[in-house]
BALOBA-1460 file (C-alpha; in Angstrom, 3 decimals):
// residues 87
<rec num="1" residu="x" x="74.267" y="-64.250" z="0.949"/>
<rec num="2" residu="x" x="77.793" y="-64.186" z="-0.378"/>
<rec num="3" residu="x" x="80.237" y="-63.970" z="2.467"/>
<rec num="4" residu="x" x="83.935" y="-62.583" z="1.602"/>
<rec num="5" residu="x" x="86.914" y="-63.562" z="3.800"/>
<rec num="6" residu="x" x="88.840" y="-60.712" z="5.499"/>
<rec num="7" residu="x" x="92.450" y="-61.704" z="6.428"/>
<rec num="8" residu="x" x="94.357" y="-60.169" z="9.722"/>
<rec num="9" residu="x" x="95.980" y="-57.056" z="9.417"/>
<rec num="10" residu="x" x="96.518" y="-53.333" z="10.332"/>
<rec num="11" residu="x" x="94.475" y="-50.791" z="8.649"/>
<rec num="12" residu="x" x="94.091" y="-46.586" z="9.542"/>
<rec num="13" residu="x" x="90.971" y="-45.951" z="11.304"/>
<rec num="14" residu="x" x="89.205" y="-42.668" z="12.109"/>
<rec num="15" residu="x" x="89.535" y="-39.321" z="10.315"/>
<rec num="16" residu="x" x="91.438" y="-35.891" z="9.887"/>
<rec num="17" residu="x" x="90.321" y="-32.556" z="9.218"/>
<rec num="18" residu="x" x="94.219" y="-31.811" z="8.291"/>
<rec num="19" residu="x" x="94.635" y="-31.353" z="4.266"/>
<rec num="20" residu="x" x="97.062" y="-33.620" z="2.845"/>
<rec num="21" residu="x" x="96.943" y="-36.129" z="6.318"/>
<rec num="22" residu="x" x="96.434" y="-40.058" z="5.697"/>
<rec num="23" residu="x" x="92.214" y="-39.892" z="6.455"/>
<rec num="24" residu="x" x="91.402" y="-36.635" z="5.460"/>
<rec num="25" residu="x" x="87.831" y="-35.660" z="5.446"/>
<rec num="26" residu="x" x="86.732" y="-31.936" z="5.806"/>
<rec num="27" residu="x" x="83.546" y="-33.266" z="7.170"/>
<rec num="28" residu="x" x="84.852" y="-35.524" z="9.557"/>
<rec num="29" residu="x" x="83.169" y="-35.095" z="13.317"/>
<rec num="30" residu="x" x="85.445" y="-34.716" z="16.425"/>
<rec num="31" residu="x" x="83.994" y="-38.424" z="17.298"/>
<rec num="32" residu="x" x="86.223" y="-39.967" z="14.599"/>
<rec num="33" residu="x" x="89.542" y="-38.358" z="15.198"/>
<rec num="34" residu="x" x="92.392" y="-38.927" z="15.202"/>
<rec num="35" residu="x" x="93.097" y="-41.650" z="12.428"/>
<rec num="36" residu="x" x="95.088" y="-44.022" z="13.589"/>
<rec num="37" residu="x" x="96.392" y="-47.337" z="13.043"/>
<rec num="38" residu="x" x="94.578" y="-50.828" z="14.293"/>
<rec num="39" residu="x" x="95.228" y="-54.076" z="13.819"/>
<rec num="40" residu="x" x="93.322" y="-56.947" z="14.043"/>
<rec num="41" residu="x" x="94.660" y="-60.059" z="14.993"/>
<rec num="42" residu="x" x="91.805" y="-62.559" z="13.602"/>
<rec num="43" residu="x" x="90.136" y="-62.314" z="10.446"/>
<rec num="44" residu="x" x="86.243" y="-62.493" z="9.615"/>
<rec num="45" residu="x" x="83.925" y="-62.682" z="7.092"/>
<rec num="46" residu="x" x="81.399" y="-60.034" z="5.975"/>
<rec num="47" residu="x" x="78.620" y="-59.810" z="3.517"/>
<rec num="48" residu="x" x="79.789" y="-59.015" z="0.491"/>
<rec num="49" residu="x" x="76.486" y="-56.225" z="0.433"/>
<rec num="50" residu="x" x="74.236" y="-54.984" z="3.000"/>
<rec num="51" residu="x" x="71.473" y="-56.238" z="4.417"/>
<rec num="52" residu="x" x="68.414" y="-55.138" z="3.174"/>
<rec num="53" residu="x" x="65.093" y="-54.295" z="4.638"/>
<rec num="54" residu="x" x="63.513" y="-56.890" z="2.650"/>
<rec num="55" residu="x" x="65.976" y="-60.011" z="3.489"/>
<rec num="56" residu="x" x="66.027" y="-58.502" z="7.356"/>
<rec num="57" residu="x" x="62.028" y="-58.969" z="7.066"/>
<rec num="58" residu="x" x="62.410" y="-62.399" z="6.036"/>
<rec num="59" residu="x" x="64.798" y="-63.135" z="8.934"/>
<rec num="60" residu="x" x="62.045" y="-61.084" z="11.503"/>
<rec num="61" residu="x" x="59.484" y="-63.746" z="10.177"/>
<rec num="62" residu="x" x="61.239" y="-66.937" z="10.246"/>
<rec num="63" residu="x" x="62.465" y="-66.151" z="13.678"/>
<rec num="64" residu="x" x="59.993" y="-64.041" z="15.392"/>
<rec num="65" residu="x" x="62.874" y="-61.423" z="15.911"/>
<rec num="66" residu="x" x="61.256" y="-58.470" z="16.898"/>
<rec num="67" residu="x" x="61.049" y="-54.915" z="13.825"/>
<rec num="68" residu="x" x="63.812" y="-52.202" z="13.597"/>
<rec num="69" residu="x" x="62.174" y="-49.489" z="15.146"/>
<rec num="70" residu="x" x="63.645" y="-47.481" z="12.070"/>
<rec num="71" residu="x" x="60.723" y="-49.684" z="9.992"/>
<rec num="72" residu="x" x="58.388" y="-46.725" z="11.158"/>
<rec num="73" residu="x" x="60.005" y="-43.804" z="9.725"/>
<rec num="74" residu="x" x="59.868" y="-43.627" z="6.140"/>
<rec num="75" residu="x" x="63.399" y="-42.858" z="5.731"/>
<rec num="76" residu="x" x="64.941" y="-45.711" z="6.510"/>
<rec num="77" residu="x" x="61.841" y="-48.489" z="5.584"/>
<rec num="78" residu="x" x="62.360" y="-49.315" z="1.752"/>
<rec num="79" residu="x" x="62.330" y="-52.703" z="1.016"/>
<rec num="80" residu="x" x="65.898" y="-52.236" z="-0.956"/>
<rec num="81" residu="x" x="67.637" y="-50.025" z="1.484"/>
<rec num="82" residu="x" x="69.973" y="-51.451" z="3.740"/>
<rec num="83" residu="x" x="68.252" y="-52.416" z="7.074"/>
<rec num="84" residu="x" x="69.585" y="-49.944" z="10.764"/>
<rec num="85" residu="x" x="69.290" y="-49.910" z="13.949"/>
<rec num="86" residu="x" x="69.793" y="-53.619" z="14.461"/>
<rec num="87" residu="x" x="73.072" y="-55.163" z="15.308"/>
C-alpha cells in the first residue's frame, strides 16, 4: 500500500446549493452545508487508493478481525470494490 503525505493546511469543507458559491453542488444534502473553511493543524498520510474488499479480506484473516456486515449484500461485496462500513 502506497501511502501519500498530506501537509497542514486550510481547505473548504461541506457544500452549497447556491450557483456560482465556492462548493456548489445542486445535489448537496442539508447535512453538508454550509461550506466552510477548516484547517488542520497536523498532517497525515492516506492511501494513495481505497481499500478493497479483497486486501480488507486479507487483513480479516491474518487478524481474526471480524466481516463488514456490508460483505452480505451484494452491493457492496466485490472483491475490487472499495471495502464500507469499517472504520
Amino acid at each position: 500500500m502506497t501511502l501519500l503525505w498530506v501537509p497542514p493546511g486550510t481547505f473548504l469543507m461541506g457544500s452549497s446549493k447556491t450557483p456560482g458559491t465556492p462548493g456548489y453542488d445542486r445535489e448537496a444534502y442539508d447535512a453538508e452545508k454550509p461550506a466552510h473553511p477548516v484547517t488542520l493543524t497536523q498532517g497525515f498520510y492516506i492511501a494513495q487508493h481505497p481499500v478493497t474488499n479483497a486486501a480488507y479480506q486479507r487483513y480479516v484473516r491474518a487478524t481474526g478481525a471480524p466481516e463488514p456486515a456490508a460483505w452480505q449484500n451484494r452491493r457492496f461485496n466485490d472483491p475490487a470494490q472499495p471495502v464500507v462500513t469499517v472504520s
